[in-house]
Structures are given as C-alpha cells and as structure tokens.
C-alpha positions, -999 to 999 in steps of 0.1 A, spaced: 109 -551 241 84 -579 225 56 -596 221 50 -635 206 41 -644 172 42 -677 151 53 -676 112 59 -698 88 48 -728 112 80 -714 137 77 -696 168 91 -664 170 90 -641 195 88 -603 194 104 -585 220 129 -562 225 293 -447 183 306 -434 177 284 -455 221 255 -481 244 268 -482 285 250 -494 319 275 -494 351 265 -498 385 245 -470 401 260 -451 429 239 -430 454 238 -395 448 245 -369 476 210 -349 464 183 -354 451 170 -350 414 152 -321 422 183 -297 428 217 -291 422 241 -310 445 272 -290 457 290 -316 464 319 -326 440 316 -362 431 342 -386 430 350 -385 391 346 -346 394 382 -336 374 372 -367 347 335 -355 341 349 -317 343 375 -324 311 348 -343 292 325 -314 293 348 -288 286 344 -271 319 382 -259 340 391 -294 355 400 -283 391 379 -307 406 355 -289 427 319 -281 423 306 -252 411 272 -241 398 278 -242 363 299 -272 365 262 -288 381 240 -278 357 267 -286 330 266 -324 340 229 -322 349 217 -315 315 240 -346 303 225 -363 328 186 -352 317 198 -357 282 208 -393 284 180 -402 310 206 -409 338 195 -405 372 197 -393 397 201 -360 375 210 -339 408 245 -330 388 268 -353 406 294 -365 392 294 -402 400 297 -442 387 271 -442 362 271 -403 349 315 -411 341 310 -448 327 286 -433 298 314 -408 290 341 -433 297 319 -454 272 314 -428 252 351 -420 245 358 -455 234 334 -457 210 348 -426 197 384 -443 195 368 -467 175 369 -447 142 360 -466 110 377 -501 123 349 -515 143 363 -547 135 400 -544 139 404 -575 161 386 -597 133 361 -609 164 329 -604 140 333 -628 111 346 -620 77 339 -650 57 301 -648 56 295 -621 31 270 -598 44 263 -596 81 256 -573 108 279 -569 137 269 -562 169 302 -554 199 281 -555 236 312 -543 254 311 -514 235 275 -512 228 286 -509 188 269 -523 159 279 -526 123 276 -539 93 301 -555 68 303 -573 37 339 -598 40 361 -575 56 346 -543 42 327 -523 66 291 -509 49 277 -488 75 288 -478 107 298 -486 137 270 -466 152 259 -465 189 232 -492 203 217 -500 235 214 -537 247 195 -557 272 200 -549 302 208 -569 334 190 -602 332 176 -593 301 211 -597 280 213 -600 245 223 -632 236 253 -638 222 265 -660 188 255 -660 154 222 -655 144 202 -648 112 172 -624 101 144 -644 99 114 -619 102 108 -582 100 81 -556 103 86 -518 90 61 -504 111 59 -534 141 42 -526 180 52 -546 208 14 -554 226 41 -571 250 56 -535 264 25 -514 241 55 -496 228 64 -488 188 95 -511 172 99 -492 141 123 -511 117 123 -542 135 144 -574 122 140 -602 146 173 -624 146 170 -644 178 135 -653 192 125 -622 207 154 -601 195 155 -576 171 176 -547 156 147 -517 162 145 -480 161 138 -466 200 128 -432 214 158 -430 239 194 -421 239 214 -453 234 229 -444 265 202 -445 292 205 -473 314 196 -496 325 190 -507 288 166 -526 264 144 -559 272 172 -578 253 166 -560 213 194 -541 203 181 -504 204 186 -478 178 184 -442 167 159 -440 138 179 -427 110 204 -460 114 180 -482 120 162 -470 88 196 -477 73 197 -510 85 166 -520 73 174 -503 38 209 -529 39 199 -559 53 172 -590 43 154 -622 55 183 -646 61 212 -622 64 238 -631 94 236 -612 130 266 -616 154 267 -605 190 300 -610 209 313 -594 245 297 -582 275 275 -551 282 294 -536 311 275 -537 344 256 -574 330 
C-alpha cells in the first residue's frame, strides 16, 4: 500500500512465523454462505492440522472447524472446504513453525553487514540480525501479492513515519520504514495470512512492527530473497 512523496531532493514512494502464504485458489463446492458437505481434497491433511479425527470425511464439526480458520485468516470462499488455498496456509504455516530460532540457517540473508533486517518471501518470514546473531524474530509477514511482488535484493531504510497514511489506498501504515521506493516494513490490520497479499510492503502484526521500529534506523540494511508461493 502507498502513496508518493519527495524528501530530501529524492523521490520516494509510499506504498505498500512462526508464517505469510498465497496459493492458487480452487473453486469451492458451496458457497460462503453455508457449510459444504462435501469433503475436500486435502480433507485428512486439514483434519490433523486442526486437531479434528483424520478420517477424511466431512462432518459438521469438521466444517465449521475449518470455516472459522478460514473467517479468521480472511480465506475465501469460507464455505468450510477443505481445498488449495485453506491447506497451503497451514502447509505454510507448519514450515514457518519448523523454522525455530534459525531463520537463517542457510546463510542466504547476509552476515557481514552488521545490522539488517531479513526478509525470506518463500516463507513469508522476516528477521532481524546483527552478523550472525539473530535480534528479533523470525516473525510472520505478508508480501505483495501477484504482480505487485516485493522486490527482491538489498536495500536500505531511507525514510520512516511512526504514524504514516497511505492517501494512495486511504488506509493507516503505522510504523512504516520505506526501504525500496514504495516499499515499506508497516503494521496491517489483517492476518499475515490472507491472500492474496500486500500492494508490494511487507505487512506486519502491530506489536513486531513496533519492535521493528524500536530496532532499526535511517540507513540500516533490508534484504528480500525467494519467491512468495503462488507469484
């Protein structure tokens, strides 16, 4: 999400686990409205990640099990099925989770640059790290979305705005740090998981993008590597 502003005689553009993950939609059987009865084709895989008897059929409690993490994570259609896009945020999820405290572990973010913050699009992780000593995080995020990616490579901080409002998207940025044009680390009122995803900013809850704003400072390194599934 963003807007356009020029400081400091450069133009800069405002826009827009552990984690965030968009996949390809799939057609539901039903509509949002009710509760399908109709078991989906990652049925026994959503069952075991909810907790529910993995037996791979349908019931009503299995439905409104997977329809309120569908409502909760804005997925829709949030008729209960278990299809593409309700599995591939658990799936996503889960490997965030596997992550543990080693966001980093195959040295792809870089460790001679003192201070900088990480950001992993195929896992829709970010972090941040001083050398090879993680500082905060990994914590979930939510990228742009397809056609609006987040650009990749390494960038810096060059402007920030505590309390910023895109008049691009009339929609509130809190904790914004602009590191690419109109790209920004910023706090968002949605689960890092609800697709399609952001404008191109790097979405985040509000307590860790307070944090990151509380860390990090006008000229401090951002790198973005991988690929946001379903971009």
């Amino acid at each position: 999400m963003g807007e356009t502003r020029r400081r400091w005689g450069a133009a800069v553009g405002i826009a827009a686990v552990v984690v965030p993950l968009t996949v390809v939609l799939g057609a539901a059987p039903a509509s949002a409205a009710s509760c399908t009865a109709q078991a989906g084709p990652y049925q026994k895989k959503v069952e075991k990640f909810l907790g529910r008897p993995v037996d791979g059929r349908q019931s009503t409690t299995d439905c409104k099990a997977i329809q309120k993490f569908q409502r909760t994570h804005g997925i829709t259609s949030s008729a209960g099925y278990a299809g593409k896009i309700t599995w591939g945020v658990m799936d996503l999820m889960q490997k965030q989770k596997a992550v543990g405290n080693k966001p980093n572990r195959e040295g792809r973010c870089p460790t001679n640059r003192g201070r900088i913050a990480c950001v992993n699009l195929t896992l829709q992780i970010s972090w941040i790290q001083d050398g090879n000593r993680v500082k905060f995080g990994p914590v979930p995020v939510r990228t742009g979305r397809d056609g609006d990616e987040t650009r990749t490579g390494l960038k810096r901080i060059g402007w920030r705005n505590i309390d910023h409002h895109s008049t691009l998207y009339d929609v509130p940025m809190p904790y914004a740090q602009f590191f690419d044009g109109g790209q920004a680390f910023h706090a968002a009122g949605v689960s890092m998981w609800n697709p399609p995803g952001s404008r191109g900013c790097v979405n985040m809850r509000k307590g860790d993008a307070k944090t990151y704003w509380s860390h990090l400072r006008s000229g401090d390194d951002v790198f973005v590597y991988g690929r946001k599934p379903g971009t």
